[in-house]
C-alpha positions in Angstrom: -35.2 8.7 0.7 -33.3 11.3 -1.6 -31.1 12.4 1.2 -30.0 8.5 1.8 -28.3 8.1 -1.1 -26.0 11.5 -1.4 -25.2 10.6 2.1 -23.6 6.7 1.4 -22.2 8.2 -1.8 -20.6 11.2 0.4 -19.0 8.5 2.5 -17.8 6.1 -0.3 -16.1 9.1 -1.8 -14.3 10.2 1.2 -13.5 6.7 1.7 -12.0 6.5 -2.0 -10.1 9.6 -1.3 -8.1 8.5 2.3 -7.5 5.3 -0.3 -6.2 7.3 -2.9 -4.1 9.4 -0.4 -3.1 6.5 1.6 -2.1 4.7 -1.5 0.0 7.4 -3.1 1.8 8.2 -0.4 3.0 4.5 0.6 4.0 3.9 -2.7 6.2 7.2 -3.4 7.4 6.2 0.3 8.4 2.3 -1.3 10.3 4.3 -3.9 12.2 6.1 -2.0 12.9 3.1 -0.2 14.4 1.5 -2.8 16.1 4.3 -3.6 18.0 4.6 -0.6 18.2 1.1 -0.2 20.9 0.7 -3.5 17.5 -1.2 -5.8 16.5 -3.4 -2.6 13.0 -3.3 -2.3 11.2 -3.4 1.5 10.3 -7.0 1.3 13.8 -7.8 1.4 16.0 -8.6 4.5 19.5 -7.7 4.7 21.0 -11.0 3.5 18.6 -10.2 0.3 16.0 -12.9 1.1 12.7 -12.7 1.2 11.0 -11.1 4.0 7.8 -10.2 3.4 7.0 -10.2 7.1 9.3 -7.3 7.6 7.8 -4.9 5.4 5.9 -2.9 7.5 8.9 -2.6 9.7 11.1 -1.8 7.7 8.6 0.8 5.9 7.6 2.5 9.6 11.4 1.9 11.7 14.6 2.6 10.8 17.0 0.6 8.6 20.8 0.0 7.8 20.9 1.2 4.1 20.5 -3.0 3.3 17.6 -3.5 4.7 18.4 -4.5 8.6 16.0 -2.6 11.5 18.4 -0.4 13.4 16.9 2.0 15.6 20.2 4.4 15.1 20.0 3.4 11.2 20.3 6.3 8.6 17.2 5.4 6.7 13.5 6.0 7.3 10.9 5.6 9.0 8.9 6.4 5.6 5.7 6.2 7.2 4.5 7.3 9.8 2.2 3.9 10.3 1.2 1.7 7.9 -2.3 2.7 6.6 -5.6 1.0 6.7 -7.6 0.4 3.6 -11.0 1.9 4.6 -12.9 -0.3 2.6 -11.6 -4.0 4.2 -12.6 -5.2 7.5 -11.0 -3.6 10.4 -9.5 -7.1 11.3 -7.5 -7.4 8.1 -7.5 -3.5 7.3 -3.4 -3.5 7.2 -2.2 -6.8 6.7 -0.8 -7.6 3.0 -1.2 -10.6 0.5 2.1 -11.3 -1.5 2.5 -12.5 -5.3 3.6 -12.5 -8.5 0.7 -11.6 -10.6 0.4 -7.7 -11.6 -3.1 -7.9 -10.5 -4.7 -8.0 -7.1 -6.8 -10.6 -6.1 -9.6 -8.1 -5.0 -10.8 -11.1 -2.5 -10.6 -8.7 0.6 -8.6 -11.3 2.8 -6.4 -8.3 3.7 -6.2 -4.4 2.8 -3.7 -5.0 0.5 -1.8 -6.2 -1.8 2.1 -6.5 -2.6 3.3 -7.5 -6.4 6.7 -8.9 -5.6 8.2 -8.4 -8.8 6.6 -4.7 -9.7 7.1 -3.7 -6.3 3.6 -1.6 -6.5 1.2 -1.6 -3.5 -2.6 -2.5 -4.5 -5.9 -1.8 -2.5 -7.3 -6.3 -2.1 -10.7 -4.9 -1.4 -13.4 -6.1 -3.1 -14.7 -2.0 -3.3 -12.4 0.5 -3.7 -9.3 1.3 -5.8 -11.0 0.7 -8.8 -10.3 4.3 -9.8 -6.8 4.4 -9.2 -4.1 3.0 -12.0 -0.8 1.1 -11.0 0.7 4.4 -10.1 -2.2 5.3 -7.7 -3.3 8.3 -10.2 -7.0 8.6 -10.8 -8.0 7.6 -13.6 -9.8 9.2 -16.6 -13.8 9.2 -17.0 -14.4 6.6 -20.2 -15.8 8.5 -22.8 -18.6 7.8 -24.1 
């Protein structure tokens, strides 16, 4: 009965971490995009309109420097695949919700979720992520 326990917190922890990893690294990679995109973020297409369908590709292909999928384009791929978030359902473990609000709905329809106008990447599971702060840093122990 001890051993139960340690084991299932064992497993939520390493779970936690590949979040934490996953989510750092797709953010700094959304930086960079815009970065090299001249302030355009990914969910932009090349005419500037919203795309949020294109995302992914244009955060795992290569891009024109405004935003247009180009195999032979100077930019990218800034991942290598777009991650999973370990604590949704495998069926929805990648997809992304889209909005405006700075916080995620945390309703587990998909693994994540987008804020449009922050640009910032959020885990939409209902577990996980809840140690991590807007720029995917762990964040510190209340004291008590």
């Amino acid at each position: 009965m001890i051993v139960v326990p340690k084991v299932i917190d064992a497993a939520d922890e390493a779970r936690e971490s590949a979040l934490g990893t996953d989510l750092q690294a797709a953010r700094r990679q959304i930086e960079r995009y815009i970065l090299e995109h001249a302030d355009r973020a990914p969910h932009l297409n090349e005419s500037g309109s919203l795309d949020t369908g294109g995302l992914v590709d244009r955060m795992t292909k290569r891009t024109q420097q405004d935003g247009k999928l180009d195999t032979a384009g100077p930019c990218g791929p800034y991942l290598p695949q777009w991650p999973s978030n370990p604590f949704s359902q495998e069926s929805v473990a990648q997809k992304i919700t889209f909005g405006q609000s700075k916080q995620p709905p945390r309703n587990a329809a998909t693994g994540w979720y987008y804020c449009i106008p922050t640009h910032i990447l959020y885990a939409n599971s209902t577990r996980g992520g809840d140690a991590f702060d807007s720029a995917g840093q762990v964040q510190a122990e209340p004291i008590p």
